[in-house]
C-alpha positions as CSV (number, residue, x, y, z in Angstrom):
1,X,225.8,78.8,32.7
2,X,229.3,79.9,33.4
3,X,229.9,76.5,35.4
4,X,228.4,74.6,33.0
5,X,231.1,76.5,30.2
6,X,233.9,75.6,32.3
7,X,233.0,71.8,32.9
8,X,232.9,71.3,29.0
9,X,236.1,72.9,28.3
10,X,237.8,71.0,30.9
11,X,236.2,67.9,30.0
12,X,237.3,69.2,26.3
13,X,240.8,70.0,27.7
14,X,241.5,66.6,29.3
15,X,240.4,64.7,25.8
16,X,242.4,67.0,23.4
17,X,245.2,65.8,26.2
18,X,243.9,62.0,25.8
19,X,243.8,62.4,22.4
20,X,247.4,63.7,22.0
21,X,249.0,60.8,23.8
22,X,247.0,58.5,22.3
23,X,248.2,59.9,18.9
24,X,252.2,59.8,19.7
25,X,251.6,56.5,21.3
26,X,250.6,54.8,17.9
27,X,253.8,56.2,16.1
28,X,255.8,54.7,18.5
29,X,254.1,51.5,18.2
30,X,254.6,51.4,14.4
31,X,257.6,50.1,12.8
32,X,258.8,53.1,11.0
33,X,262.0,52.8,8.9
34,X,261.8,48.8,9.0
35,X,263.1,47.2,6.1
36,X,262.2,43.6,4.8
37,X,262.3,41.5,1.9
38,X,260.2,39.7,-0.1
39,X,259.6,36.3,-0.5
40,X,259.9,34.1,-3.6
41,X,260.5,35.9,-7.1
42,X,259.5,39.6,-6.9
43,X,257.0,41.4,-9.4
44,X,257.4,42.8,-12.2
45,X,257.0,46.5,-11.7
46,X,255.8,50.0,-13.9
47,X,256.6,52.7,-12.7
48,X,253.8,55.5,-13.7
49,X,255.4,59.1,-13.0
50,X,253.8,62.3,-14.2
51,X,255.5,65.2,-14.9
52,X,254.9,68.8,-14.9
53,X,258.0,71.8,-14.6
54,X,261.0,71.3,-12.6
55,X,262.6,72.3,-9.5
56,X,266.1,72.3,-8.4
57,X,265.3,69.0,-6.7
58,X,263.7,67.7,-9.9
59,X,266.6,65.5,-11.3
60,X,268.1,64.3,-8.0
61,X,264.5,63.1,-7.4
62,X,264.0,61.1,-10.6
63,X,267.5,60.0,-10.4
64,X,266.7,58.1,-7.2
65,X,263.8,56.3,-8.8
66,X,266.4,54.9,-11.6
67,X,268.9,53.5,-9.2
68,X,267.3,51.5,-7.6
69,X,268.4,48.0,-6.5
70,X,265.4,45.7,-7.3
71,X,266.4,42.1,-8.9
72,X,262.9,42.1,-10.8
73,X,261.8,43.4,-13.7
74,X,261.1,47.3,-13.8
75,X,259.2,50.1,-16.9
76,X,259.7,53.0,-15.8
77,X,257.1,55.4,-18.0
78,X,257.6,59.1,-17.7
79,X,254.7,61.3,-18.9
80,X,254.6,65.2,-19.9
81,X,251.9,67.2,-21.0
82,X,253.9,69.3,-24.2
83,X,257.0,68.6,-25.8
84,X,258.3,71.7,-24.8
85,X,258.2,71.0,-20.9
86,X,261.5,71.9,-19.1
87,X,261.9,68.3,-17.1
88,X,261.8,66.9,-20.6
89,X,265.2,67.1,-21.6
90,X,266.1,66.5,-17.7
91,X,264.3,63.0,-18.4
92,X,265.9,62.1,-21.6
93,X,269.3,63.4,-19.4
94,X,268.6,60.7,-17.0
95,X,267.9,58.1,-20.0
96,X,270.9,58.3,-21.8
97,X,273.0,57.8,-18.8
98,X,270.8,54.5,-17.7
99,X,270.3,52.8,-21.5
100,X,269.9,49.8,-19.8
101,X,266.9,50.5,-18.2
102,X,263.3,49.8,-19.8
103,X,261.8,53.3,-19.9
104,X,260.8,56.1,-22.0
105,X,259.1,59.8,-22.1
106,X,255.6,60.0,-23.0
107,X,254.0,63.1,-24.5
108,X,250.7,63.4,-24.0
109,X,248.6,66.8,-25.4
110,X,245.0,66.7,-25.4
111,X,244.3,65.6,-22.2
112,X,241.1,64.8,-21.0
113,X,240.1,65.7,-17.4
114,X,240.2,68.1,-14.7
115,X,243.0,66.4,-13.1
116,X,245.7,66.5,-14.9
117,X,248.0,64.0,-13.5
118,X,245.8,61.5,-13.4
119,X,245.1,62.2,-17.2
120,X,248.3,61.5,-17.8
121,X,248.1,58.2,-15.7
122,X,245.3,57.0,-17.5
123,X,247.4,57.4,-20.7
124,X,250.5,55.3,-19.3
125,X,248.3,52.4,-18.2
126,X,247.7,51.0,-21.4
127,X,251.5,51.1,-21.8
128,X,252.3,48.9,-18.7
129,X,253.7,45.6,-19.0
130,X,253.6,44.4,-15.6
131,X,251.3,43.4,-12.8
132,X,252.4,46.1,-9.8
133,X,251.8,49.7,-10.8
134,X,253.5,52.5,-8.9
135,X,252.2,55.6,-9.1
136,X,254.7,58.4,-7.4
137,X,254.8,62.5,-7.5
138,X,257.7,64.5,-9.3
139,X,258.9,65.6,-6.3
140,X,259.3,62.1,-4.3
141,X,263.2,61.5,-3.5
142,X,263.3,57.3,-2.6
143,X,266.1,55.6,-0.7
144,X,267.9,53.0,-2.8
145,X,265.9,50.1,-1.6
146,X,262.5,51.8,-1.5
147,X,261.1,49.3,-4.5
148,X,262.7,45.6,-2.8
149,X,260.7,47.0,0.5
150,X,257.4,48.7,-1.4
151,X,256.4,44.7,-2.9
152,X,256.9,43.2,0.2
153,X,253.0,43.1,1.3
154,X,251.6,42.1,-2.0
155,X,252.9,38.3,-1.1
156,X,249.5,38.2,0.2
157,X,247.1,37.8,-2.5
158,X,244.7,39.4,-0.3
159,X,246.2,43.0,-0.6
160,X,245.5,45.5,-3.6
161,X,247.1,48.6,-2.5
162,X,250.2,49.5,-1.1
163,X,251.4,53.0,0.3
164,X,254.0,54.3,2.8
165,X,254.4,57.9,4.9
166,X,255.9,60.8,3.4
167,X,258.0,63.9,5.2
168,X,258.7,67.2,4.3
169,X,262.4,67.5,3.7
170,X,264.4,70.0,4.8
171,X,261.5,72.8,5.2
172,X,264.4,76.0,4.5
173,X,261.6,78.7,5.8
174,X,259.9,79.4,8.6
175,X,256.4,78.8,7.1
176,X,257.4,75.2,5.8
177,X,259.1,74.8,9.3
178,X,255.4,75.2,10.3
179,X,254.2,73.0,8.0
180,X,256.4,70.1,8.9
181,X,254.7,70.1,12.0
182,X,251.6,69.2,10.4
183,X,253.4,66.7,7.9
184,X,256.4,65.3,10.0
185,X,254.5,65.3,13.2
186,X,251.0,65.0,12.9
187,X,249.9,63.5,10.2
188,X,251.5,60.3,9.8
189,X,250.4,59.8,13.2
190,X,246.7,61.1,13.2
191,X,247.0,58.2,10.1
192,X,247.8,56.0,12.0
193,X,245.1,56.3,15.2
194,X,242.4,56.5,12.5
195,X,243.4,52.8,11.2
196,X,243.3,51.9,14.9
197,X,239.5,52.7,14.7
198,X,238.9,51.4,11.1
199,X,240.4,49.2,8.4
200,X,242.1,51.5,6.0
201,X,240.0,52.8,3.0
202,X,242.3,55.6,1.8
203,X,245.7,55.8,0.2
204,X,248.2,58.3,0.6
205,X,249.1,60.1,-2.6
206,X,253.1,60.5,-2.4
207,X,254.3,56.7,-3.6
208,X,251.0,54.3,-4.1
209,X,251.2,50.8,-5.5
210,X,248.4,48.9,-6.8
211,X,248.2,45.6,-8.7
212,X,247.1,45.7,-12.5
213,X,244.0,43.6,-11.4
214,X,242.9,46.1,-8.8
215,X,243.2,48.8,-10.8
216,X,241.0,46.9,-13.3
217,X,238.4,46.0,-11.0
218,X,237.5,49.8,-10.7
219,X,237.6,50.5,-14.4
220,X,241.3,51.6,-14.8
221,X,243.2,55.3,-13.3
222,X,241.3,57.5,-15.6
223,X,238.1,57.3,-13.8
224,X,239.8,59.2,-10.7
225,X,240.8,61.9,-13.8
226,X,238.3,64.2,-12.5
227,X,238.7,63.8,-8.7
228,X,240.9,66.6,-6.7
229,X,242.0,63.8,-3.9
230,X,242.5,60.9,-6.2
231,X,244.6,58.9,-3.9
232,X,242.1,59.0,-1.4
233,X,240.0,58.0,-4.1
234,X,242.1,55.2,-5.4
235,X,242.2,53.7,-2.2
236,X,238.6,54.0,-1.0
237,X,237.8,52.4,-4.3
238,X,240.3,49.5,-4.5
239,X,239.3,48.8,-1.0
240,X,235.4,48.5,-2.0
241,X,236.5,45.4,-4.3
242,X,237.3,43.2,-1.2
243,X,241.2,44.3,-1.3
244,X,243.2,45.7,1.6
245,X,245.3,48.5,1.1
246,X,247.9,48.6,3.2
247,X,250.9,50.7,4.5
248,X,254.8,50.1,3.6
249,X,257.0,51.0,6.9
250,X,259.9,52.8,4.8
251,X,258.9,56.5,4.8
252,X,259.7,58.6,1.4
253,X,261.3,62.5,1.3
254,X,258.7,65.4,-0.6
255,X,261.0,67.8,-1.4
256,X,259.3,71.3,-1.7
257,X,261.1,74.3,-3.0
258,X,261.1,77.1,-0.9
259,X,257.9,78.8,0.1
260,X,256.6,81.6,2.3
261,X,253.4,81.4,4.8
262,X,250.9,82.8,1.4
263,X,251.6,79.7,-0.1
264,X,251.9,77.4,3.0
265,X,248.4,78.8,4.1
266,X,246.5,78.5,0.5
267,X,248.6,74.8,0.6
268,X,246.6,74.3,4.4
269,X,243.5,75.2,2.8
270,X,243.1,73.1,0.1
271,X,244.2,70.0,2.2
272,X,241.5,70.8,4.7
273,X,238.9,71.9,2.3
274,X,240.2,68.3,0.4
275,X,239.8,66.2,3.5
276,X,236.5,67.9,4.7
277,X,234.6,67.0,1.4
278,X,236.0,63.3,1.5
279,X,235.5,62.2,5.3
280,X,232.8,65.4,6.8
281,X,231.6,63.9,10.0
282,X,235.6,62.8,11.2
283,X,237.4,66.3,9.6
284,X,234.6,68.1,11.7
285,X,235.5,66.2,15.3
286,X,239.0,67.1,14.4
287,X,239.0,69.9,16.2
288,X,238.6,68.3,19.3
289,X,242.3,66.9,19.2
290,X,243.5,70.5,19.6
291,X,245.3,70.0,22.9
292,X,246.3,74.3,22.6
293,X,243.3,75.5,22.0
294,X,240.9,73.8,24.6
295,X,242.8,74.1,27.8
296,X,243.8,78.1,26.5
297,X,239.7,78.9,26.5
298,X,239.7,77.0,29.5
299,X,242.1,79.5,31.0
300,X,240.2,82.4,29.8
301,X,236.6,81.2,31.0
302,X,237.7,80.3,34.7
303,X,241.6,82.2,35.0
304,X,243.7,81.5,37.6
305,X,245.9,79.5,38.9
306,X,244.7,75.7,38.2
307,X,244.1,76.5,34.6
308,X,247.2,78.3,34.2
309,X,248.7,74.7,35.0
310,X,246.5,72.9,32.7
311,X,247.3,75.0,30.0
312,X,251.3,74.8,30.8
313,X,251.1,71.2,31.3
314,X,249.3,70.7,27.6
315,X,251.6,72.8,26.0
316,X,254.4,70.5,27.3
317,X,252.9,67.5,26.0
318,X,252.0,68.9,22.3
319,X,255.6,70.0,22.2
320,X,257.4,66.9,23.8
321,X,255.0,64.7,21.6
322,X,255.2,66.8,18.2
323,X,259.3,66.6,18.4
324,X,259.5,62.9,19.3
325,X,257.3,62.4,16.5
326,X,259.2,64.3,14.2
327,X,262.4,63.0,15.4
328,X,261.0,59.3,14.7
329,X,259.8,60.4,11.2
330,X,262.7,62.2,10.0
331,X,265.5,60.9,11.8
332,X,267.1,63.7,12.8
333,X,266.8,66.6,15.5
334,X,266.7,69.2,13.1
335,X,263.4,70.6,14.2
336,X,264.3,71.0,17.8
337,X,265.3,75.0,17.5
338,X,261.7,75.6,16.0
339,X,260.7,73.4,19.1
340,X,258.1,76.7,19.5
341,X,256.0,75.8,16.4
342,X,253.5,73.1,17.2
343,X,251.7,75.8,19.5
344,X,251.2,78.1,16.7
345,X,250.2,75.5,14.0
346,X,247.1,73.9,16.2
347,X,245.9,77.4,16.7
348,X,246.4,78.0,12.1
349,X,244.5,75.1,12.3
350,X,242.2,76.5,13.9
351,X,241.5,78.9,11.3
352,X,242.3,76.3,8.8
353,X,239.4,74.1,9.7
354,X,236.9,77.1,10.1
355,X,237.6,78.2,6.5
356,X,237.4,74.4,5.7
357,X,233.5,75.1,6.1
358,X,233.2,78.4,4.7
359,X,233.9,77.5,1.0
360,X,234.4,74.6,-1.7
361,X,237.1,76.6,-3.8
362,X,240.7,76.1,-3.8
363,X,244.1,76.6,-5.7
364,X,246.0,73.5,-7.1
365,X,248.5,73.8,-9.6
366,X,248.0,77.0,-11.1
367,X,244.0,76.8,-11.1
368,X,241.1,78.1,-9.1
369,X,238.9,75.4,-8.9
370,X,236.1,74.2,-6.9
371,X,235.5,70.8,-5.1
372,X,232.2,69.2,-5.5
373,X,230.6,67.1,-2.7
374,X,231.7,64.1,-4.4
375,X,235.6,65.1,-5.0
376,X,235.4,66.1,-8.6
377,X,236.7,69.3,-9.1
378,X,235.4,71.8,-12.1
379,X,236.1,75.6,-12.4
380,X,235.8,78.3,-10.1
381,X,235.5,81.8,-10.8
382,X,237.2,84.3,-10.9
383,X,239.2,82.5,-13.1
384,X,242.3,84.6,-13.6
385,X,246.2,82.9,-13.4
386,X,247.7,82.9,-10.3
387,X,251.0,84.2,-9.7
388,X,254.2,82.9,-10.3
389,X,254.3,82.0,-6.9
390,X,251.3,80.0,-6.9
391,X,251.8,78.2,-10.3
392,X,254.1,75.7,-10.0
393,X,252.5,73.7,-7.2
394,X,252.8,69.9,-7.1
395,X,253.2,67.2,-4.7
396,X,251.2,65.3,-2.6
397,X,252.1,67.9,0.3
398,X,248.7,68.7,2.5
């Protein structure tokens, strides 16, 4: 029985190790960063961005959305929730010093839906006068010619869905330090060795574009209004009607104010508890990509020398990889003093993806709420507010 253990978590060992390599050798394949341009007249564009709070990054993030250089035609439509929201008089701020653009503030009480956000969608769309919508978070920061880049793949008629990678900019505490190894290193790149397998059926929340007529084909934004993961949704959805969705190479900053491991870990939690009720079967043979914690059982069912080896020669692949990856995302070195951290996150995720299957309730914005098997979310008790800490949370941050 013992030689039978120790067979399966070497031959676990060597394809967590596979695995790995496999994973860093699709991001360097991908053309991260390129730029291109579009062909023929561009789009018209509306801009759909939702609004709840502020954070010190709030404005500088907006701002970059209404600078950009696009030659075609662009609405921007902010939304809020109350008139007495604090980014509302940051948004008419930003108005008054672009009154050339074509946008305005939305209010929008009474909303219908347990996702807010995407209530607030549903009450834009109406208002948009152009074919490409562009749905984007609060807290998304775009580089001047995000928009000119973002149209590029919709000169082919077949494709209904754009979206691009996001990264965790400049993660200030340990705990988001951590957490940019699981944004900035591994899951752009676990994104991308899925499509390898598949044809992509699932959009990525941060910055999403969709044509008008794809959005119509699946009855309009507000029937994602009560889904917790409704770009997965959007995109599993748009990509049911026969249209691709598709990924934009220029990657996009989330910029997160500061937070400590409580809210890092409860943030971990609901991405896997998110990602195991959309895809089961593939969030359960996740685990088996965990090139630290296969060949460190190893060690302890057969120690010695030879799996002292195999665990030091894993641990210098995860860490070699998980920096070059991050180095290609992010375009900096950064990370390096934290070089340490990718250890320590596979064996959180470990815990991550156990609690994944021990519960269907999470915390998102302020709200207990529990996830359904079919991604709608409705209330879970107890139902008490959350913290301060724990109240302000937005972003498309896993």
């Amino acid at each position: 029985m013992g030689s039978w253990l120790v067979l399966a978590l070497l031959g676990l060992t060597l394809l967590s190790l596979f695995l790995t390599l496999w994973q860093w050798l699709e991001g360097r394949l991908f053309p991260l960063h390129r730029r291109s341009r579009a062909a023929g007249p561009l789009p018209g564009i509306t801009l759909l961005k939702p609004l709840k709070g502020r954070e010190d990054a709030t404005e500088a993030c907006l701002r970059s959305w209404l600078t950009q250089n696009y030659a075609g035609p662009v609405q921007v439509l902010f939304a809020v929730g109350a008139a007495d929201d604090p980014v509302r008089p940051v948004v008419e701020r930003l108005l008054a010093e672009h009154p050339e653009l074509d946008a305005e503030c939305v209010v929008c009480p009474e909303l219908r839906g347990a996702n807010v956000k995407v209530a607030k969608l549903a009450r834009l769309e109406p208002l948009a006068r152009h074919e490409v919508l562009v749905i984007s978070d609060a807290d998304v920061k775009v580089p001047p010619d995000f928009l000119a880049n973002l149209v590029v793949p919709f000169a082919d008629a077949g494709v209904g869905l754009v979206h691009c990678f996001y990264r965790l900019s400049e993660p200030v505490t340990a705990a988001m330090q951590c957490e940019a190894v699981a944004i900035n290193a591994d899951f752009w790149t676990s994104v991308l060795q899925a499509i390898r397998l598949a044809p992509m059926r699932f959009a990525l929340g941060a910055v999403m574009a969709v044509r008008r007529s794809a959005s119509e084909a699946i009855g309009g934004l507000g029937v994602l209004r009560d889904f917790l993961a409704d770009d997965y949704e959007l995109g599993r959805r748009v990509s049911r009607t026969g249209a691709r969705v598709t990924l934009c190479p220029v990657v996009v900053d989330c910029c997160a104010p500061p937070q400590g491991w409580r809210r890092v870990w409860r943030h971990q939690l609901r991405w896997a508890r998110t990602i195991r009720v959309c895809q089961p079967l593939p969030y359960a043979a996740s685990i088996v990509s965990n090139v630290t914690l296969w060949p460190l059982l190893l060690l302890l069912a057969a120690p010695g020398r030879p799996g002292a080896l195999m665990l030091a020669g894993c641990l210098l692949t995860r860490i070699v990889t998980a920096l070059d990856n991050q180095r290609r995302l992010c375009q900096s070195l950064a990370h390096l003093p934290w070089w340490w951290l990718p250890p320590v996150k596979d064996l959180l995720q470990l815990a991550w993806w156990t609690l994944a299957f021990l519960g269907n309730c999470v915390e998102w914005r302020g709200r207990r709420l529990r996830v359904t098997r079919q991604g709608k979310m409705e209330p879970c008790h107890p139902l008490e507010p959350l913290p301060d800490w724990a109240a302000s949370e937005t972003g498309p941050l896993p």
